[in-house]
C-alpha positions, 0 to 999 in steps of 0.5 A: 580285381573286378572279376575277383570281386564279380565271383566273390559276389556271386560264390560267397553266398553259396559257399556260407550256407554250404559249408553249414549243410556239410558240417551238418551232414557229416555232424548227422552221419557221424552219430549214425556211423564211424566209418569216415568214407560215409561222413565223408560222402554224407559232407559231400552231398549235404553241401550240394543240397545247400550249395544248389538249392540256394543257386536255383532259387537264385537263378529263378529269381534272375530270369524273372528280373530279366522277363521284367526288365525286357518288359516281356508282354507275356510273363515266362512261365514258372516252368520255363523259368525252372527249365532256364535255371536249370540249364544255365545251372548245369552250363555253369557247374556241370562239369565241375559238380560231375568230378566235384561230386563223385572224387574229388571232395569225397576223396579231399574231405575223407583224406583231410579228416583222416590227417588232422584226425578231426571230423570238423577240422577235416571236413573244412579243410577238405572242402576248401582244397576241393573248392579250389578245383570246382572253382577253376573248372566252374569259373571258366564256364560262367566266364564262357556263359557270359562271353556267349551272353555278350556280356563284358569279360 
């Protein structure tokens, strides 16, 4: 149950605001066009701007408190931060985001709105089957990261 409640603390912010910019990606590009493998994609990639443009400031955010908190003489510079949040970004979520990205929640959200028949609807459903596989990939790396931090699993 602790961990549940870890990832939830951790996902949970990123999974409101994404799920908004997909809405309002696919909700833009609907009036641009009906074909739904673009609104599909244009889901896609609009909840990846909300999901990891929020995990980076995160992350930023993060190793500063660690620099601070170590009491560092000479405080990280902001490039060396970016470079640190980048990194633990692309451990944590690259894999996940690679098959994410390019097949499996395109292909969840165009084959949900296609089902249901509803862009809204569609979409939310589609990328909550899509989240159920990034999150099994995704959680196995942030656990890895933490058991290489030497934090307790």
């Amino acid at each position: 149950m602790r961990r549940l409640a870890e990832w939830a603390r951790r996902y949970a912010p990123l999974e409101i605001l994404s799920t908004l910019a997909a809405l309002a990606g696919a909700g833009i590009a609907s009036l641009i066009t009906t074909n739904a493998v673009a609104i599909a994609y244009a889901g896609a990639w609009s909840e990846n701007v909300g999901y990891y443009g929020y995990a980076f400031i995160r992350e930023m955010a993060s190793i500063g408190r660690a620099n601070t908190a170590a009491n560092d003489e000479v405080p990280s510079s902001r490039l060396a931060r970016m470079l640190g949040a980048l990194r633990a970004l692309l451990w944590e979520f690259g894999v996940a985001e690679v098959l994410d990205s390019f097949l499996v929640r395109p292909l969840c959200m165009y084959a949900a709105v296609r089902a249901i028949g509803s862009l809204g609807p569609g979409i939310i459903v589609g990328k909550l089957a899509a989240d159920a596989v990034f999150y099994a990939i995704a959680i196995i790396f942030y656990e890895l990261a933490k058991k290489r931090r030497g934090e307790r699993a």
